[in-house]
VOPAGU-2260 file (C-alpha; in pm, 1 decimal, decimal comma):
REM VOPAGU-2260
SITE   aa  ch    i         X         Y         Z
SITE  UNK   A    0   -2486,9     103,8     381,3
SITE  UNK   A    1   -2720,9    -123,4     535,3
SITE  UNK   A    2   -2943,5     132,6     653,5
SITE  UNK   A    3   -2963,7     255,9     298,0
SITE  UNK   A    4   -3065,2     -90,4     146,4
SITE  UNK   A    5   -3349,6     -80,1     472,5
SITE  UNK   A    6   -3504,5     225,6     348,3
SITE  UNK   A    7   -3498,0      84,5     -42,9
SITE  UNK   A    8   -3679,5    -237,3      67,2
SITE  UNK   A    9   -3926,3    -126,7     335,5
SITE  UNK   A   10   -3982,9     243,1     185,5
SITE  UNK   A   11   -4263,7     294,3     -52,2
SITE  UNK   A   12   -4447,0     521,6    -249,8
SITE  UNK   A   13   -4809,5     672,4    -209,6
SITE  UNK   A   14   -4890,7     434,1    -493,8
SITE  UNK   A   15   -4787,7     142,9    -326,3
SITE  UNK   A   16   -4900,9     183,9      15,5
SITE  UNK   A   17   -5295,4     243,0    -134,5
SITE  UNK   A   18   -5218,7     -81,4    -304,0
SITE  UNK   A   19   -5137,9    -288,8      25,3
SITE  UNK   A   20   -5372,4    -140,9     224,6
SITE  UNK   A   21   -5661,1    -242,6     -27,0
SITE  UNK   A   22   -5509,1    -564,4      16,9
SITE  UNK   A   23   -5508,0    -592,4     338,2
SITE  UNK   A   24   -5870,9    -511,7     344,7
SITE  UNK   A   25   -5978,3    -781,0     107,7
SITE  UNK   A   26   -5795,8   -1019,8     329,8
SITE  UNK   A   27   -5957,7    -952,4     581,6
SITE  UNK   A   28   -6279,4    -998,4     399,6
SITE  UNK   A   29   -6199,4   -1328,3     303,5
SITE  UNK   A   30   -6109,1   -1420,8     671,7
SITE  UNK   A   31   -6429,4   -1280,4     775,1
SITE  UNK   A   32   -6615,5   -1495,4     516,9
SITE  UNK   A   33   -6459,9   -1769,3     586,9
SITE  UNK   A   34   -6554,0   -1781,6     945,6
SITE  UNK   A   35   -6947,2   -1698,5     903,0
SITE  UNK   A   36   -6959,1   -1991,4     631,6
SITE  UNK   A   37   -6819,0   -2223,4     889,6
SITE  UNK   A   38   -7071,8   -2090,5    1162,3
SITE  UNK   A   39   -7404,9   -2119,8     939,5
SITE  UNK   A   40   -7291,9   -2508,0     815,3
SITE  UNK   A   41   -7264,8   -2637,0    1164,8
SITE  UNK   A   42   -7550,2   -2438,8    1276,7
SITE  UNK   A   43   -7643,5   -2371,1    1628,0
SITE  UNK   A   44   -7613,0   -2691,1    1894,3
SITE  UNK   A   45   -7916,7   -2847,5    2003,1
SITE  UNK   A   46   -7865,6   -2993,8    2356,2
SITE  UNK   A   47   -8140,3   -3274,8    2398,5
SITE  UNK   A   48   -8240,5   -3295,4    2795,0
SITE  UNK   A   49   -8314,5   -3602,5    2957,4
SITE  UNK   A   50   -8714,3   -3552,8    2958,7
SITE  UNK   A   51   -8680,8   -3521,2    2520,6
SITE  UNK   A   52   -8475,6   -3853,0    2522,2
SITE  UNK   A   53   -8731,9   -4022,1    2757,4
SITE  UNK   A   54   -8998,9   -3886,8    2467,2
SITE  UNK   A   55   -8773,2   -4009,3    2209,8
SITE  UNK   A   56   -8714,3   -4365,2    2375,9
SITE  UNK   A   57   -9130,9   -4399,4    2399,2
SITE  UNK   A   58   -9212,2   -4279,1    2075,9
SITE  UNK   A   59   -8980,0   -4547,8    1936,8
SITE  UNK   A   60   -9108,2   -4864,3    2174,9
SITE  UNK   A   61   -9501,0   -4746,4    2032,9
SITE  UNK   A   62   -9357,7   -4881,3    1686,6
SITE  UNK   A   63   -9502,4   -5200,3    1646,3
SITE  UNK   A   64   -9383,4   -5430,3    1373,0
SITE  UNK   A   65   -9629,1   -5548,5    1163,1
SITE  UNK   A   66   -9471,8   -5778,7     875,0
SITE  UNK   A   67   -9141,5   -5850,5     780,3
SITE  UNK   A   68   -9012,7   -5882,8     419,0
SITE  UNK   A   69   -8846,6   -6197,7     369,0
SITE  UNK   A   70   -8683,2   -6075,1      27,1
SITE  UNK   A   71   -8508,9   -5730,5     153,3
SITE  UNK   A   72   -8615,6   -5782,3     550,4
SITE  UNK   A   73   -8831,7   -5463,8     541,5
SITE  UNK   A   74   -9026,6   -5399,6     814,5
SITE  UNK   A   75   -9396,4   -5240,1     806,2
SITE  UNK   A   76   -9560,2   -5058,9    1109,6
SITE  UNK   A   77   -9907,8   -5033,6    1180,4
SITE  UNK   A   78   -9955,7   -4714,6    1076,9
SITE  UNK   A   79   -9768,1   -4760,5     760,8
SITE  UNK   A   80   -9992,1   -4825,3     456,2
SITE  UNK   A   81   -9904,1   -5167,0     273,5
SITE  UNK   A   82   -9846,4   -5102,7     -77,2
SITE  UNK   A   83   -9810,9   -5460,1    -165,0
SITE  UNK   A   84  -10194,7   -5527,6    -142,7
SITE  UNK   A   85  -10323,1   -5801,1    -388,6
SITE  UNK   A   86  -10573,7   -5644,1    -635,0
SITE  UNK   A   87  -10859,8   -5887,9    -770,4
SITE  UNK   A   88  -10796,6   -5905,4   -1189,1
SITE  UNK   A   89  -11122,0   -5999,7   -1396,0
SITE  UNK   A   90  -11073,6   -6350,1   -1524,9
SITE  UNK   A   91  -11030,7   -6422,2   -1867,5
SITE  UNK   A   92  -11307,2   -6664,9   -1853,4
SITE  UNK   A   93  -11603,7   -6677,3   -1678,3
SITE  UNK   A   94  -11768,8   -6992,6   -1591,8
SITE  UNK   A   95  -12021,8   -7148,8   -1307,4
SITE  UNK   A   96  -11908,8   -7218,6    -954,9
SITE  UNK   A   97  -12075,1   -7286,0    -633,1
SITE  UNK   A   98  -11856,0   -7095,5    -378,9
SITE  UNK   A   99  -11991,9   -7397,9    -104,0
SITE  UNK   A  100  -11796,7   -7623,7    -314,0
SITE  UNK   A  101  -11510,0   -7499,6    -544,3
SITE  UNK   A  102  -11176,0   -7578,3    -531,1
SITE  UNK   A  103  -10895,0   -7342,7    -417,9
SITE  UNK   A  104  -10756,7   -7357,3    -786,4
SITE  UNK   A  105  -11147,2   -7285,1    -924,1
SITE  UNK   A  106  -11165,4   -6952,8    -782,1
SITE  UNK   A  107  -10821,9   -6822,2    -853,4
SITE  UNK   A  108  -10952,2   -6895,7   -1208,1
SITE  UNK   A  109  -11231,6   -6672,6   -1130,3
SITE  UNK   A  110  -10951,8   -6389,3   -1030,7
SITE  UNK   A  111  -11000,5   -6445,0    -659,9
SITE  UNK   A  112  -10683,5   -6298,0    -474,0
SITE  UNK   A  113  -10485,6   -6592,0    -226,7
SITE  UNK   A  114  -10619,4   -6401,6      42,3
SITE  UNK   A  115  -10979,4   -6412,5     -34,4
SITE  UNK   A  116  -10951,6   -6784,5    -120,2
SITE  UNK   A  117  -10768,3   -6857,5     228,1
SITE  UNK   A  118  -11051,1   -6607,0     404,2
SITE  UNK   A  119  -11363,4   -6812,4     186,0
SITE  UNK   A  120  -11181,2   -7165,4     254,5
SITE  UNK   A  121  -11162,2   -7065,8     623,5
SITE  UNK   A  122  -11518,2   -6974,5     650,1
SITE  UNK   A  123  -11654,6   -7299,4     485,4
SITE  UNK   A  124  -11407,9   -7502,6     731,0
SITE  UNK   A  125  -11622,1   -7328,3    1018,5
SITE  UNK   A  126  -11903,0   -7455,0     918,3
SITE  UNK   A  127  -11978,7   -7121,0     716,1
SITE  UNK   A  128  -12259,1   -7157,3     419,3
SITE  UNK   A  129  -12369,9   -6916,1     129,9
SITE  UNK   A  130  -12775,9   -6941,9     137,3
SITE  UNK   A  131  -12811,0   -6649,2    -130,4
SITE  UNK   A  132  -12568,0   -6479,4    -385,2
SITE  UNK   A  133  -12542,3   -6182,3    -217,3
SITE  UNK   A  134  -12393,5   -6402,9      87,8
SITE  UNK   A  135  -12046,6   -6382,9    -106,2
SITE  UNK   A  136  -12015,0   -6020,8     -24,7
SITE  UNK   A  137  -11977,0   -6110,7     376,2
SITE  UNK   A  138  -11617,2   -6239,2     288,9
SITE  UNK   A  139  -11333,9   -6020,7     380,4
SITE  UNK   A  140  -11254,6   -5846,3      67,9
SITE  UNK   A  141  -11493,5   -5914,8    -226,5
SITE  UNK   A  142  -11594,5   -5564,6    -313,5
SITE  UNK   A  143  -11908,9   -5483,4    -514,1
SITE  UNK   A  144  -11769,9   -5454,9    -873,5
SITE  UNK   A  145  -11616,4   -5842,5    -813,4
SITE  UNK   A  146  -11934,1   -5951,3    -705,9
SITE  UNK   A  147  -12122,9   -5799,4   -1032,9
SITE  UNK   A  148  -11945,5   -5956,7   -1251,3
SITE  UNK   A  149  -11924,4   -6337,6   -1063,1
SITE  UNK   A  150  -12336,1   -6288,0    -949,9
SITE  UNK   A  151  -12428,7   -6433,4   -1273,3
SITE  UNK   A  152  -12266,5   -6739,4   -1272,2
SITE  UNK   A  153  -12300,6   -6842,9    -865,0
SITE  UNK   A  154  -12494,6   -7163,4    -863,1
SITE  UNK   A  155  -12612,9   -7262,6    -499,9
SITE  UNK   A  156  -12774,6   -7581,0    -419,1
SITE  UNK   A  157  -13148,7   -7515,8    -370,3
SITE  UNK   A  158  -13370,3   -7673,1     -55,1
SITE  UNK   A  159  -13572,8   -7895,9    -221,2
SITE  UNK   A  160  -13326,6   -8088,6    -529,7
SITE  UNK   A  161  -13585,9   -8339,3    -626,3
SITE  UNK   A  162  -13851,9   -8040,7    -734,8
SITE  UNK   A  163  -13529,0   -7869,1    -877,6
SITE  UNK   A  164  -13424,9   -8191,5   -1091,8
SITE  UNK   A  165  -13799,4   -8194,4   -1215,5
SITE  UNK   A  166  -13799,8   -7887,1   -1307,4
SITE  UNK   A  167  -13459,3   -7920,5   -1507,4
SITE  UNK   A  168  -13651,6   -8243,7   -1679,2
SITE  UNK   A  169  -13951,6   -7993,1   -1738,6
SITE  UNK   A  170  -13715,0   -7703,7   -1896,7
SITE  UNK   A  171  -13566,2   -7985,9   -2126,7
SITE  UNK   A  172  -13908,2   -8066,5   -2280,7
SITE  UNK   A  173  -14001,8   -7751,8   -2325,7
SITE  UNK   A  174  -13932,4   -7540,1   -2658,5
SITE  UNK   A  175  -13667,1   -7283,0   -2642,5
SITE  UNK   A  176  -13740,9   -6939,8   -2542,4
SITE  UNK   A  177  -13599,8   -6665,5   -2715,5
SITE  UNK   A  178  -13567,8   -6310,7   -2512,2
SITE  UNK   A  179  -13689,4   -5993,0   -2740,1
SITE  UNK   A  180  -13460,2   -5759,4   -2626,1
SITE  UNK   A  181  -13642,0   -5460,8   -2700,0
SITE  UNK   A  182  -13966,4   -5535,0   -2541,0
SITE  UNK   A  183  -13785,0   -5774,5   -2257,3
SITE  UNK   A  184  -13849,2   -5679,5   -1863,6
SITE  UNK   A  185  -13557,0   -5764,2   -1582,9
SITE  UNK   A  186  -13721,6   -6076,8   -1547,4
SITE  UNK   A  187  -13724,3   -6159,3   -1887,9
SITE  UNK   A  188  -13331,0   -6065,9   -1903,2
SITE  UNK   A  189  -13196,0   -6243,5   -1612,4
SITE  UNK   A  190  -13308,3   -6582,0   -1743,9
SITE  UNK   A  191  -13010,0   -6530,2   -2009,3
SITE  UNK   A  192  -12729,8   -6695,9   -1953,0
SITE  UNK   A  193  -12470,1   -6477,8   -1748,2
SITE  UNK   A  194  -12702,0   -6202,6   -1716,4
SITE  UNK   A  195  -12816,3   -6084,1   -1312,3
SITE  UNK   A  196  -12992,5   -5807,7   -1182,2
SITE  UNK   A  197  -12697,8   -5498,0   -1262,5
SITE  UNK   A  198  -12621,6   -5657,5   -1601,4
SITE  UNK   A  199  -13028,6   -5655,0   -1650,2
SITE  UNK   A  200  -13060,7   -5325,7   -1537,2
SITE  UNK   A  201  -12773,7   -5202,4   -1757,8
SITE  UNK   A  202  -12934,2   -5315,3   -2047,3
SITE  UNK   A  203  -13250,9   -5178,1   -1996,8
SITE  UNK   A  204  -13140,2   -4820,0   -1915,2
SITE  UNK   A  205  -12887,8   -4827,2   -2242,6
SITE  UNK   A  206  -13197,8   -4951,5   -2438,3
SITE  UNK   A  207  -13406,6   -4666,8   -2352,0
SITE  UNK   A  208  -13144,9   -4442,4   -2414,5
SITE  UNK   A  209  -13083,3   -4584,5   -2798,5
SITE  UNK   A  210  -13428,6   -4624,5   -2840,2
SITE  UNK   A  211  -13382,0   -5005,3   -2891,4
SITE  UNK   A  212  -13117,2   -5187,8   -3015,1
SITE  UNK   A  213  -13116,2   -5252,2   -3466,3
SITE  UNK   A  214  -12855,6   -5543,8   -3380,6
SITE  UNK   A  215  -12713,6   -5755,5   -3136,7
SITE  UNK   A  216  -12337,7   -5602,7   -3118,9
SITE  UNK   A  217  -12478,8   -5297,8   -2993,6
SITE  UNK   A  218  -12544,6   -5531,2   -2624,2
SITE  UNK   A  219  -12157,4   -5474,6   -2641,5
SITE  UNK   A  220  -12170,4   -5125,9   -2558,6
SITE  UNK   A  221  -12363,9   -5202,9   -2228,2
SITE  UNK   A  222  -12122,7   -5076,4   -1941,1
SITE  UNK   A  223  -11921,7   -5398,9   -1824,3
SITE  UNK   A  224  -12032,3   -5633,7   -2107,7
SITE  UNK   A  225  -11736,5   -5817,8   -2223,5
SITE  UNK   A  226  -11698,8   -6073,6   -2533,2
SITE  UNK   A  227  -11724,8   -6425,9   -2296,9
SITE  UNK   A  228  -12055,7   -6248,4   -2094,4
SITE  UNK   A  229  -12230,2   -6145,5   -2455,6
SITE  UNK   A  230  -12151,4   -6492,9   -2662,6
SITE  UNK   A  231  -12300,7   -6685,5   -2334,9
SITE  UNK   A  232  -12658,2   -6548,9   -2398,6
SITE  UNK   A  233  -12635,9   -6406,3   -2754,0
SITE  UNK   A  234  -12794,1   -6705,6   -2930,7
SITE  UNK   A  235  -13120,5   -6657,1   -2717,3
SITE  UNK   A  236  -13159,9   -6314,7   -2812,5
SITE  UNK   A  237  -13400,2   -6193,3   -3093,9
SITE  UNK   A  238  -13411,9   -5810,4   -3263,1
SITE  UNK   A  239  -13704,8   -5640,9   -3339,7
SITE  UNK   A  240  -13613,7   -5349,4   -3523,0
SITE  UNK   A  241  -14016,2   -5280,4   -3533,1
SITE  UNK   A  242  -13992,2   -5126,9   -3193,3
SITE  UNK   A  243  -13723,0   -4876,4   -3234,2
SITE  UNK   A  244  -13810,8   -4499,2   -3096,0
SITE  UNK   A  245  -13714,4   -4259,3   -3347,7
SITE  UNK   A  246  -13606,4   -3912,8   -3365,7
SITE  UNK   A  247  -13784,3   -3696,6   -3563,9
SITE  UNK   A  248  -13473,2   -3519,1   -3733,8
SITE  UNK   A  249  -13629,6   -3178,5   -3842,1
SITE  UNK   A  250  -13896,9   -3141,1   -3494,6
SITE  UNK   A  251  -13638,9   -3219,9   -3225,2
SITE  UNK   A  252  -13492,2   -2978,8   -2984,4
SITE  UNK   A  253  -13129,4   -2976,7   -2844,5
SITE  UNK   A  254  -13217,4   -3135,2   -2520,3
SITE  UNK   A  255  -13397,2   -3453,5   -2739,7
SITE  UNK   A  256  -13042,5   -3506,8   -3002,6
SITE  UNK   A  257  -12820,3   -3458,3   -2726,4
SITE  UNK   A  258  -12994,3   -3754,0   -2475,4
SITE  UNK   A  259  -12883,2   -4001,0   -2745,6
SITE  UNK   A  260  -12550,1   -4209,0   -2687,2
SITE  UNK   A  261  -12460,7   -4178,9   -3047,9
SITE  UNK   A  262  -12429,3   -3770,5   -3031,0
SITE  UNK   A  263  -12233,1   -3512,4   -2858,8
SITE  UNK   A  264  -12223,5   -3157,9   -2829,8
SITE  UNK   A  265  -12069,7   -3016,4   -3130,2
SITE  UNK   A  266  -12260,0   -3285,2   -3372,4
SITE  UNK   A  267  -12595,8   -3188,5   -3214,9
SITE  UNK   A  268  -12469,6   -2799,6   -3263,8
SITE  UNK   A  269  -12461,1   -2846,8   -3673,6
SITE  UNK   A  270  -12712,9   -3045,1   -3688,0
SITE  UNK   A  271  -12962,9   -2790,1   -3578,7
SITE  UNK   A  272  -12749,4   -2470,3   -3703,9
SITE  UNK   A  273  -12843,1   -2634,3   -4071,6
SITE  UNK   A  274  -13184,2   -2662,7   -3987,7
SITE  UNK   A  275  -13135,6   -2270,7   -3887,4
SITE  UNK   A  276  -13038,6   -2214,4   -4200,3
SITE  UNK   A  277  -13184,5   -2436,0   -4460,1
SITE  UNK   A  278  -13545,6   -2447,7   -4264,5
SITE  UNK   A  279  -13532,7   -2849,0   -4263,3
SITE  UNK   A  280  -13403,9   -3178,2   -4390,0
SITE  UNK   A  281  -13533,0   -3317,3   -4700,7
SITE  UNK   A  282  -13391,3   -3631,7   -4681,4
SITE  UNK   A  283  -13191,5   -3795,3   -4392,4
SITE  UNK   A  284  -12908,3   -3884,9   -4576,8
SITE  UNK   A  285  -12854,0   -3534,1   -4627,4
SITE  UNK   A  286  -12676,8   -3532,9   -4269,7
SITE  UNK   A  287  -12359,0   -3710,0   -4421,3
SITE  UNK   A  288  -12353,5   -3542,5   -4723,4
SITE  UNK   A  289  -12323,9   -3204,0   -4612,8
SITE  UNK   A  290  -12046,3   -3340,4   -4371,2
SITE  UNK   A  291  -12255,7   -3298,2   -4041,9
SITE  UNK   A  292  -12176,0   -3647,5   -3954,8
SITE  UNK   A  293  -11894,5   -3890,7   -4057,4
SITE  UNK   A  294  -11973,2   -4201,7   -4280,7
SITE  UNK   A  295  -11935,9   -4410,8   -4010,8
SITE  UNK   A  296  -12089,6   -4175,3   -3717,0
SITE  UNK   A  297  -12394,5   -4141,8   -3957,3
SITE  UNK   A  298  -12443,3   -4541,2   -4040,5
SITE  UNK   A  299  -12481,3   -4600,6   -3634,8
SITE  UNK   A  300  -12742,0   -4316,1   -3582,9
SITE  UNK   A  301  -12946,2   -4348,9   -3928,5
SITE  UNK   A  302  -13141,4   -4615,6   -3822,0
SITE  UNK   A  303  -13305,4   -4390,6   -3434,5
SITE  UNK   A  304  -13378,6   -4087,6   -3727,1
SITE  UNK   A  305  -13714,7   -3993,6   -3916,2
SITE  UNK   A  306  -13803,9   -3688,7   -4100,4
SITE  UNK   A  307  -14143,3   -3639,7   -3985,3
């Protein structure tokens, strides 16, 4: 009896035993699986010798703090880069300082950093002394753009004060001068208010460029002239509109249109495809009206054109 109920529990058919044999071999599949996943996530072992940790100990004593954050107590190394570096900011308003004299508070008016006040204060404390203009580009910091923009209002004390007082009492008696701006030289320009030798230069180069200026907003579009710079030396500025250079609109070549500031690429382009086509302007205005130009595009370059 019990030998019976044996065979019915542990006999089985073809069926079956093809069943638990595939089984069996996923199983072991799994197991298999299982075991190279473990192996490849803890990788092989790395045994560090005493001559790496030595390396390791010296590399880590060459680390040489340089600051510490009092905020989050980060610390910077020497050969980290510093990524909290004060940048100078233009000032809002520009106005005349002597850097032998002025206050801490002064220049940080003038957008000087804390850093470059502390290094200028330290200097003058040494006995330091600006002679010249250019002298403020010695301190520790001031790079060139800063010093473009400040150059025109640095007033240093000159040798002699009793020749520069009477010459202040001679400039008072005397008429005021106004500066032509299309015919002025650099020396003409830099005796406006706020204006030094880049600024001067500037305006020259855009002048020739335009051809001369038809009104004084154009000095706005000099690189680097801002609103307080222009309404400093504005009032001694006069236009003459006499001394424009013109274009002549139907003998001009590609190369002549596309030098001026007022014209690119494609509006040069259809200017002279319509002179392709229609031989020549008859009229200037004709530029807007056959949509070369817009309205306003055409208003700022109608005064550099001529037909002829």
């Amino acid at each position: 009896m019990l030998k019976k109920r044996f065979r019915e529990y542990f006999t089985f058919t073809k069926k079956e035993r093809n069943g638990i044999i595939v089984l069996l071999v996923i199983l072991i599949l799994l197991i298999l699986l299982k075991v190279y996943q473990n192996n490849k996530s803890f990788g092989e072992i790395v045994l560090i010798d005493d001559d790496f940790q030595k390396d390791i100990e010296k590399f880590e004593k060459s680390l040489i703090p340089k600051k510490v954050s009092k905020k989050n107590k980060r610390i910077f190394y020497a050969d980290q880069v510093d990524t909290h570096k004060e940048e100078w900011c233009k000032p809002e308003m520009l106005f005349d300082f002597n850097p032998n004299k002025a206050s801490g508070k002064k220049l940080k008016e003038l957008g000087f950093t804390k850093k470059q006040i502390n290094t200028l204060i330290n200097f003058r404390n040494k006995g330091g002394k600006f002679y010249k203009k250019e002298d403020l580009l010695k301190i520790y910091g001031i790079e060139t753009e800063q010093y473009e923009i400040l150059e025109p209002y640095i007033i240093l004390e000159e040798k002699n004060n009793i020749q520069e007082k009477k010459k202040f009492i001679d400039r008072k008696t005397e008429p005021k001068i106004f500066i032509k701006i299309n015919s002025a030289t650099k020396e003409n320009l830099i005796q406006l208010h706020g204006i030094g030798n880049s600024f001067a230069e500037r305006i020259i180069k855009y002048r020739d460029l335009l051809g001369g200026f038809y009104k004084k907003d154009q000095l706005l579009e000099v690189y680097g002239m801002d609103s307080t710079r222009y309404l400093g030396f504005i009032q001694d500025v006069l236009i003459d509109t006499n001394l424009i250079n013109k274009i002549s609109l139907n003998e001009a070549d590609f190369k002549t249109f596309i030098r001026h500031p007022y014209l690119n690429k494609y509006q040069t382009e259809a200017i002279l495809k319509y002179k392709e086509v229609m031989g020549s302007f008859s009229k200037i205005e004709q530029i807007h009206q056959n949509n070369l130009l817009t309205k306003e595009e055409y208003s700022k370059l109608e005064p550099y054109l001529k037909l002829k």
